[in-house]
Every structure is written in C-alpha cells, then in structure tokens.
C-alpha positions as CSV (number, residue, x, y, z in Angstrom):
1,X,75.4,-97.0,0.4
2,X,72.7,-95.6,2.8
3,X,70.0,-97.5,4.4
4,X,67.7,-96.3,1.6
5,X,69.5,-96.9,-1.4
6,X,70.0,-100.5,0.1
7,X,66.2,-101.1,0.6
8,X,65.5,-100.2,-2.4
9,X,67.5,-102.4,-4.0
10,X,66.4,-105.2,-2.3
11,X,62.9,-104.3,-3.0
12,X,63.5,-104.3,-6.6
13,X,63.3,-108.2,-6.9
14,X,59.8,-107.2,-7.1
15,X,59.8,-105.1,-10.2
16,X,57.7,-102.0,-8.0
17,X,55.7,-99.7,-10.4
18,X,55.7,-97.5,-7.0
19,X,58.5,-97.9,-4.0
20,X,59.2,-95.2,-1.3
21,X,61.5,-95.5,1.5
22,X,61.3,-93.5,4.6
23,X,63.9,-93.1,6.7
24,X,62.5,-91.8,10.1
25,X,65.7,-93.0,12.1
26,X,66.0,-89.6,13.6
27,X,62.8,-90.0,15.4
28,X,64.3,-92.9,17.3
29,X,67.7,-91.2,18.9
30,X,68.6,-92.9,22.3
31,X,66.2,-95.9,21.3
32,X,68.5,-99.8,21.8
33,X,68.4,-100.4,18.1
34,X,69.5,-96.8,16.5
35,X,71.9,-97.2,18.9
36,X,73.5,-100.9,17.2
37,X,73.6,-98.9,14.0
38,X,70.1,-100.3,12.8
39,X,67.6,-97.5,11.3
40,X,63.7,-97.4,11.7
41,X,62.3,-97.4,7.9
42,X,58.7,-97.0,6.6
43,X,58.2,-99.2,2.8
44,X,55.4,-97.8,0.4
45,X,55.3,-100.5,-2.2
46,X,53.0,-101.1,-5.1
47,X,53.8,-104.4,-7.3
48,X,51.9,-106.7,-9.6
49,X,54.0,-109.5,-7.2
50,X,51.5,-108.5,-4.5
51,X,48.0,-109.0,-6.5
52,X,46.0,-111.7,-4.7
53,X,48.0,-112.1,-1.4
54,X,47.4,-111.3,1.7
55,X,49.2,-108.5,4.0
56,X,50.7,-111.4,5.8
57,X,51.9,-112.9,2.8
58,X,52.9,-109.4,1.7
59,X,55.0,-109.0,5.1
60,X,56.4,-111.8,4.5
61,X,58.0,-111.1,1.1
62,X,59.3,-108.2,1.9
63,X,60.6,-109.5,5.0
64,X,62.3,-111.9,3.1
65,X,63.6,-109.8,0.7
66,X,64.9,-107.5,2.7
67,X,66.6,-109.6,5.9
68,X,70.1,-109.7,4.9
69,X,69.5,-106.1,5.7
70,X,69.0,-106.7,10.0
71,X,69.9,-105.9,12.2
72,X,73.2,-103.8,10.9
73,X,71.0,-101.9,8.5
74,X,67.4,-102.5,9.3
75,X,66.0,-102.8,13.1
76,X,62.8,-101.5,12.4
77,X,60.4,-102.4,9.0
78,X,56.8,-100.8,8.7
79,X,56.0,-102.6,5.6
80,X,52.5,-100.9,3.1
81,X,52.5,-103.0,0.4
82,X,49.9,-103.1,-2.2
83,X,49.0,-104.6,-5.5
84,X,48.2,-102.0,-8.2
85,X,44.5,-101.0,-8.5
C-alpha cells in the first residue's frame, strides 16, 4: 500500500469531511530521510474532531494517529488541519 493510501487510513479515525495527502517525496531526492525509505507528505484535513482545539493540539492528534507510520513510511509531516467552518 503506498504512503498515501496508508495516511489516509490512519487519518480516518477522525471521520474527515475533507482529507488530502500530498506526496511531494520527489522534491526531496538525495535528502537522509528519502533515502531510509521515509517520504515527505503534506495533510489537508478538515474534521468536526478538530473544532475548539488548538493547532498544537491538532499536531498532536495527527501526530498520534499517524506515528506507527515513521520513520519507514513517514519522515516528514506538514500537518493543515482545520475544524469545518
């Protein structure tokens, strides 16, 4: 399963009415941690989960949610998550 598809799923714990992974490994060739086998990602997430938190809180669940993931799969997380409008 790719590095996406993966995400993804450990993302859905928090029942996202808007997720988007990024996969922007390619723009990291040659860099230490592309070269262990872990990808760079970018996470678009919107989830009623993440209404009243803050962005450190919301690092942190997704952190949490997704660290069985590094560093074989995951060495690089930029994390947007936001609580629907």
């Amino acid at each position: 399963m790719s590095g996406v598809k993966l995400i993804e799923k450990a993302l859905q714990v928090f029942s996202p009415t808007h997720l988007e992974v990024i996969d922007e490994s390619h723009l990291h060739a040659g860099h230490a941690g592309a070269k262990d086998g872990g990808g760079h990602y970018i996470v678009n997430i919107i989830a009623d989960a993440f209404v009243s938190k803050t962005r450190l809180q919301k690092h942190r669940m997704v952190n949490d949610a997704t660290k069985h993931l590094f560093p074989t799969v995951i060495h690089a997380l930029s994390i947007n998550a936001k609580a629907p409008e």
